[in-house]
Structure formats: structure tokens, C-alpha cells
C-alpha positions in Angstrom: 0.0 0.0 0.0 1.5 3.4 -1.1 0.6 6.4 1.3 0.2 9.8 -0.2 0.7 12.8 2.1 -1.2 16.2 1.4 -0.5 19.6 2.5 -3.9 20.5 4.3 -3.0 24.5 3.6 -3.0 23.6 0.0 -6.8 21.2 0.5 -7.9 24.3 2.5 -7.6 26.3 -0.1 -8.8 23.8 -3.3 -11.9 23.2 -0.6 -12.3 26.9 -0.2 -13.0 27.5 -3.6 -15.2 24.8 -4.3 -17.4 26.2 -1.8 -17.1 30.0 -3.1 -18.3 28.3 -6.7 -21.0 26.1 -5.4 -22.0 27.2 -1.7 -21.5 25.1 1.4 -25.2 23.5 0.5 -24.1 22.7 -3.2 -20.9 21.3 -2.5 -20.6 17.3 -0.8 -18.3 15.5 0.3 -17.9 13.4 -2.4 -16.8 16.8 -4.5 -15.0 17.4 -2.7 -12.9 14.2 -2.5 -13.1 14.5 -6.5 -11.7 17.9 -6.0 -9.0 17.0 -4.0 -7.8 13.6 -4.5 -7.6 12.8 -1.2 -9.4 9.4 0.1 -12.4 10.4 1.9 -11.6 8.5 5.5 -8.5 10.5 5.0 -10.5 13.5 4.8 -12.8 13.0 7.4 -9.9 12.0 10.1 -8.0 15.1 9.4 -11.0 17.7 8.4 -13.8 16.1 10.4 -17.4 16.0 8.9 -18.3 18.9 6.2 -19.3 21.7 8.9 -16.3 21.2 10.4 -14.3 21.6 7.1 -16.1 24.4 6.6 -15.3 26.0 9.6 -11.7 25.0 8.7 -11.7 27.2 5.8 -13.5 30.1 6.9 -10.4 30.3 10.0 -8.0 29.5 7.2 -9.1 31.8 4.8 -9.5 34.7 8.4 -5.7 33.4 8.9 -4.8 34.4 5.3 -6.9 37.6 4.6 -5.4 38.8 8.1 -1.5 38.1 7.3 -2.1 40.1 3.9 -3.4 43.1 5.8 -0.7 43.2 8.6 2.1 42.4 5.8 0.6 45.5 3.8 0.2 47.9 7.7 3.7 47.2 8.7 
């Protein structure tokens, strides 16, 4: 069995559009595993259940957005 590691800044951000494009209702799980490449179970033990990926990538994008703005203040 080969094991495939994944950067889970870089799913964030795949993820993050898929729900900008389709919404949190339009997008499942199963998307988002398409999207991604990533094995579901792998998905859910890291990322936990859709809501909680979700709220993953709303703190991840907060976390982005913010280190643009204090890079651009200081």
C-alpha cells in the first residue's frame, strides 16, 4: 500500500473555492474528495465532517486575509 501525504493548507484552499463556486449546501463530500484527491476517510480523520471543514476554511481563509493586511500595515 503506497501512502500519499497532502499539504492540508493547499486542500484548504482547493476546498475553499469549491465552496465560493458552489456554496457550502451545493458542494458534498464526495466533491469534494473528486476535487481533491484525497481518500475520503483521510479527509474525514484530518477535516472532520463537512461543517467542520467548513469552519476549517473560513479560520484559514481569516488566517490568510489577516497576514495580507498586517504584511501590507507594517
Amino acid at each position: 500500500m503506497r501512502l500519499i501525504q497532502f499539504v492540508p493548507d493547499d486542500i484548504l484552499r482547493v476546498v475553499m473555492y469549491l465552496f465560493w463556486e458552489k456554496g457550502y449546501a451545493g458542494t458534498s463530500m464526495d466533491e469534494i474528495v473528486e476535487t481533491t484527491q484525497v481518500n475520503k476517510q483521510s479527509l474525514y480523520n484530518f477535516f472532520g465532517d463537512k461543517k467542520s471543514f467548513f469552519l476549517k476554511v473560513l479560520y484559514f481563509y481569516f488566517e490568510d486575509t489577516m497576514a495580507v493586511v498586517q504584511e501590507i500595515l507594517s
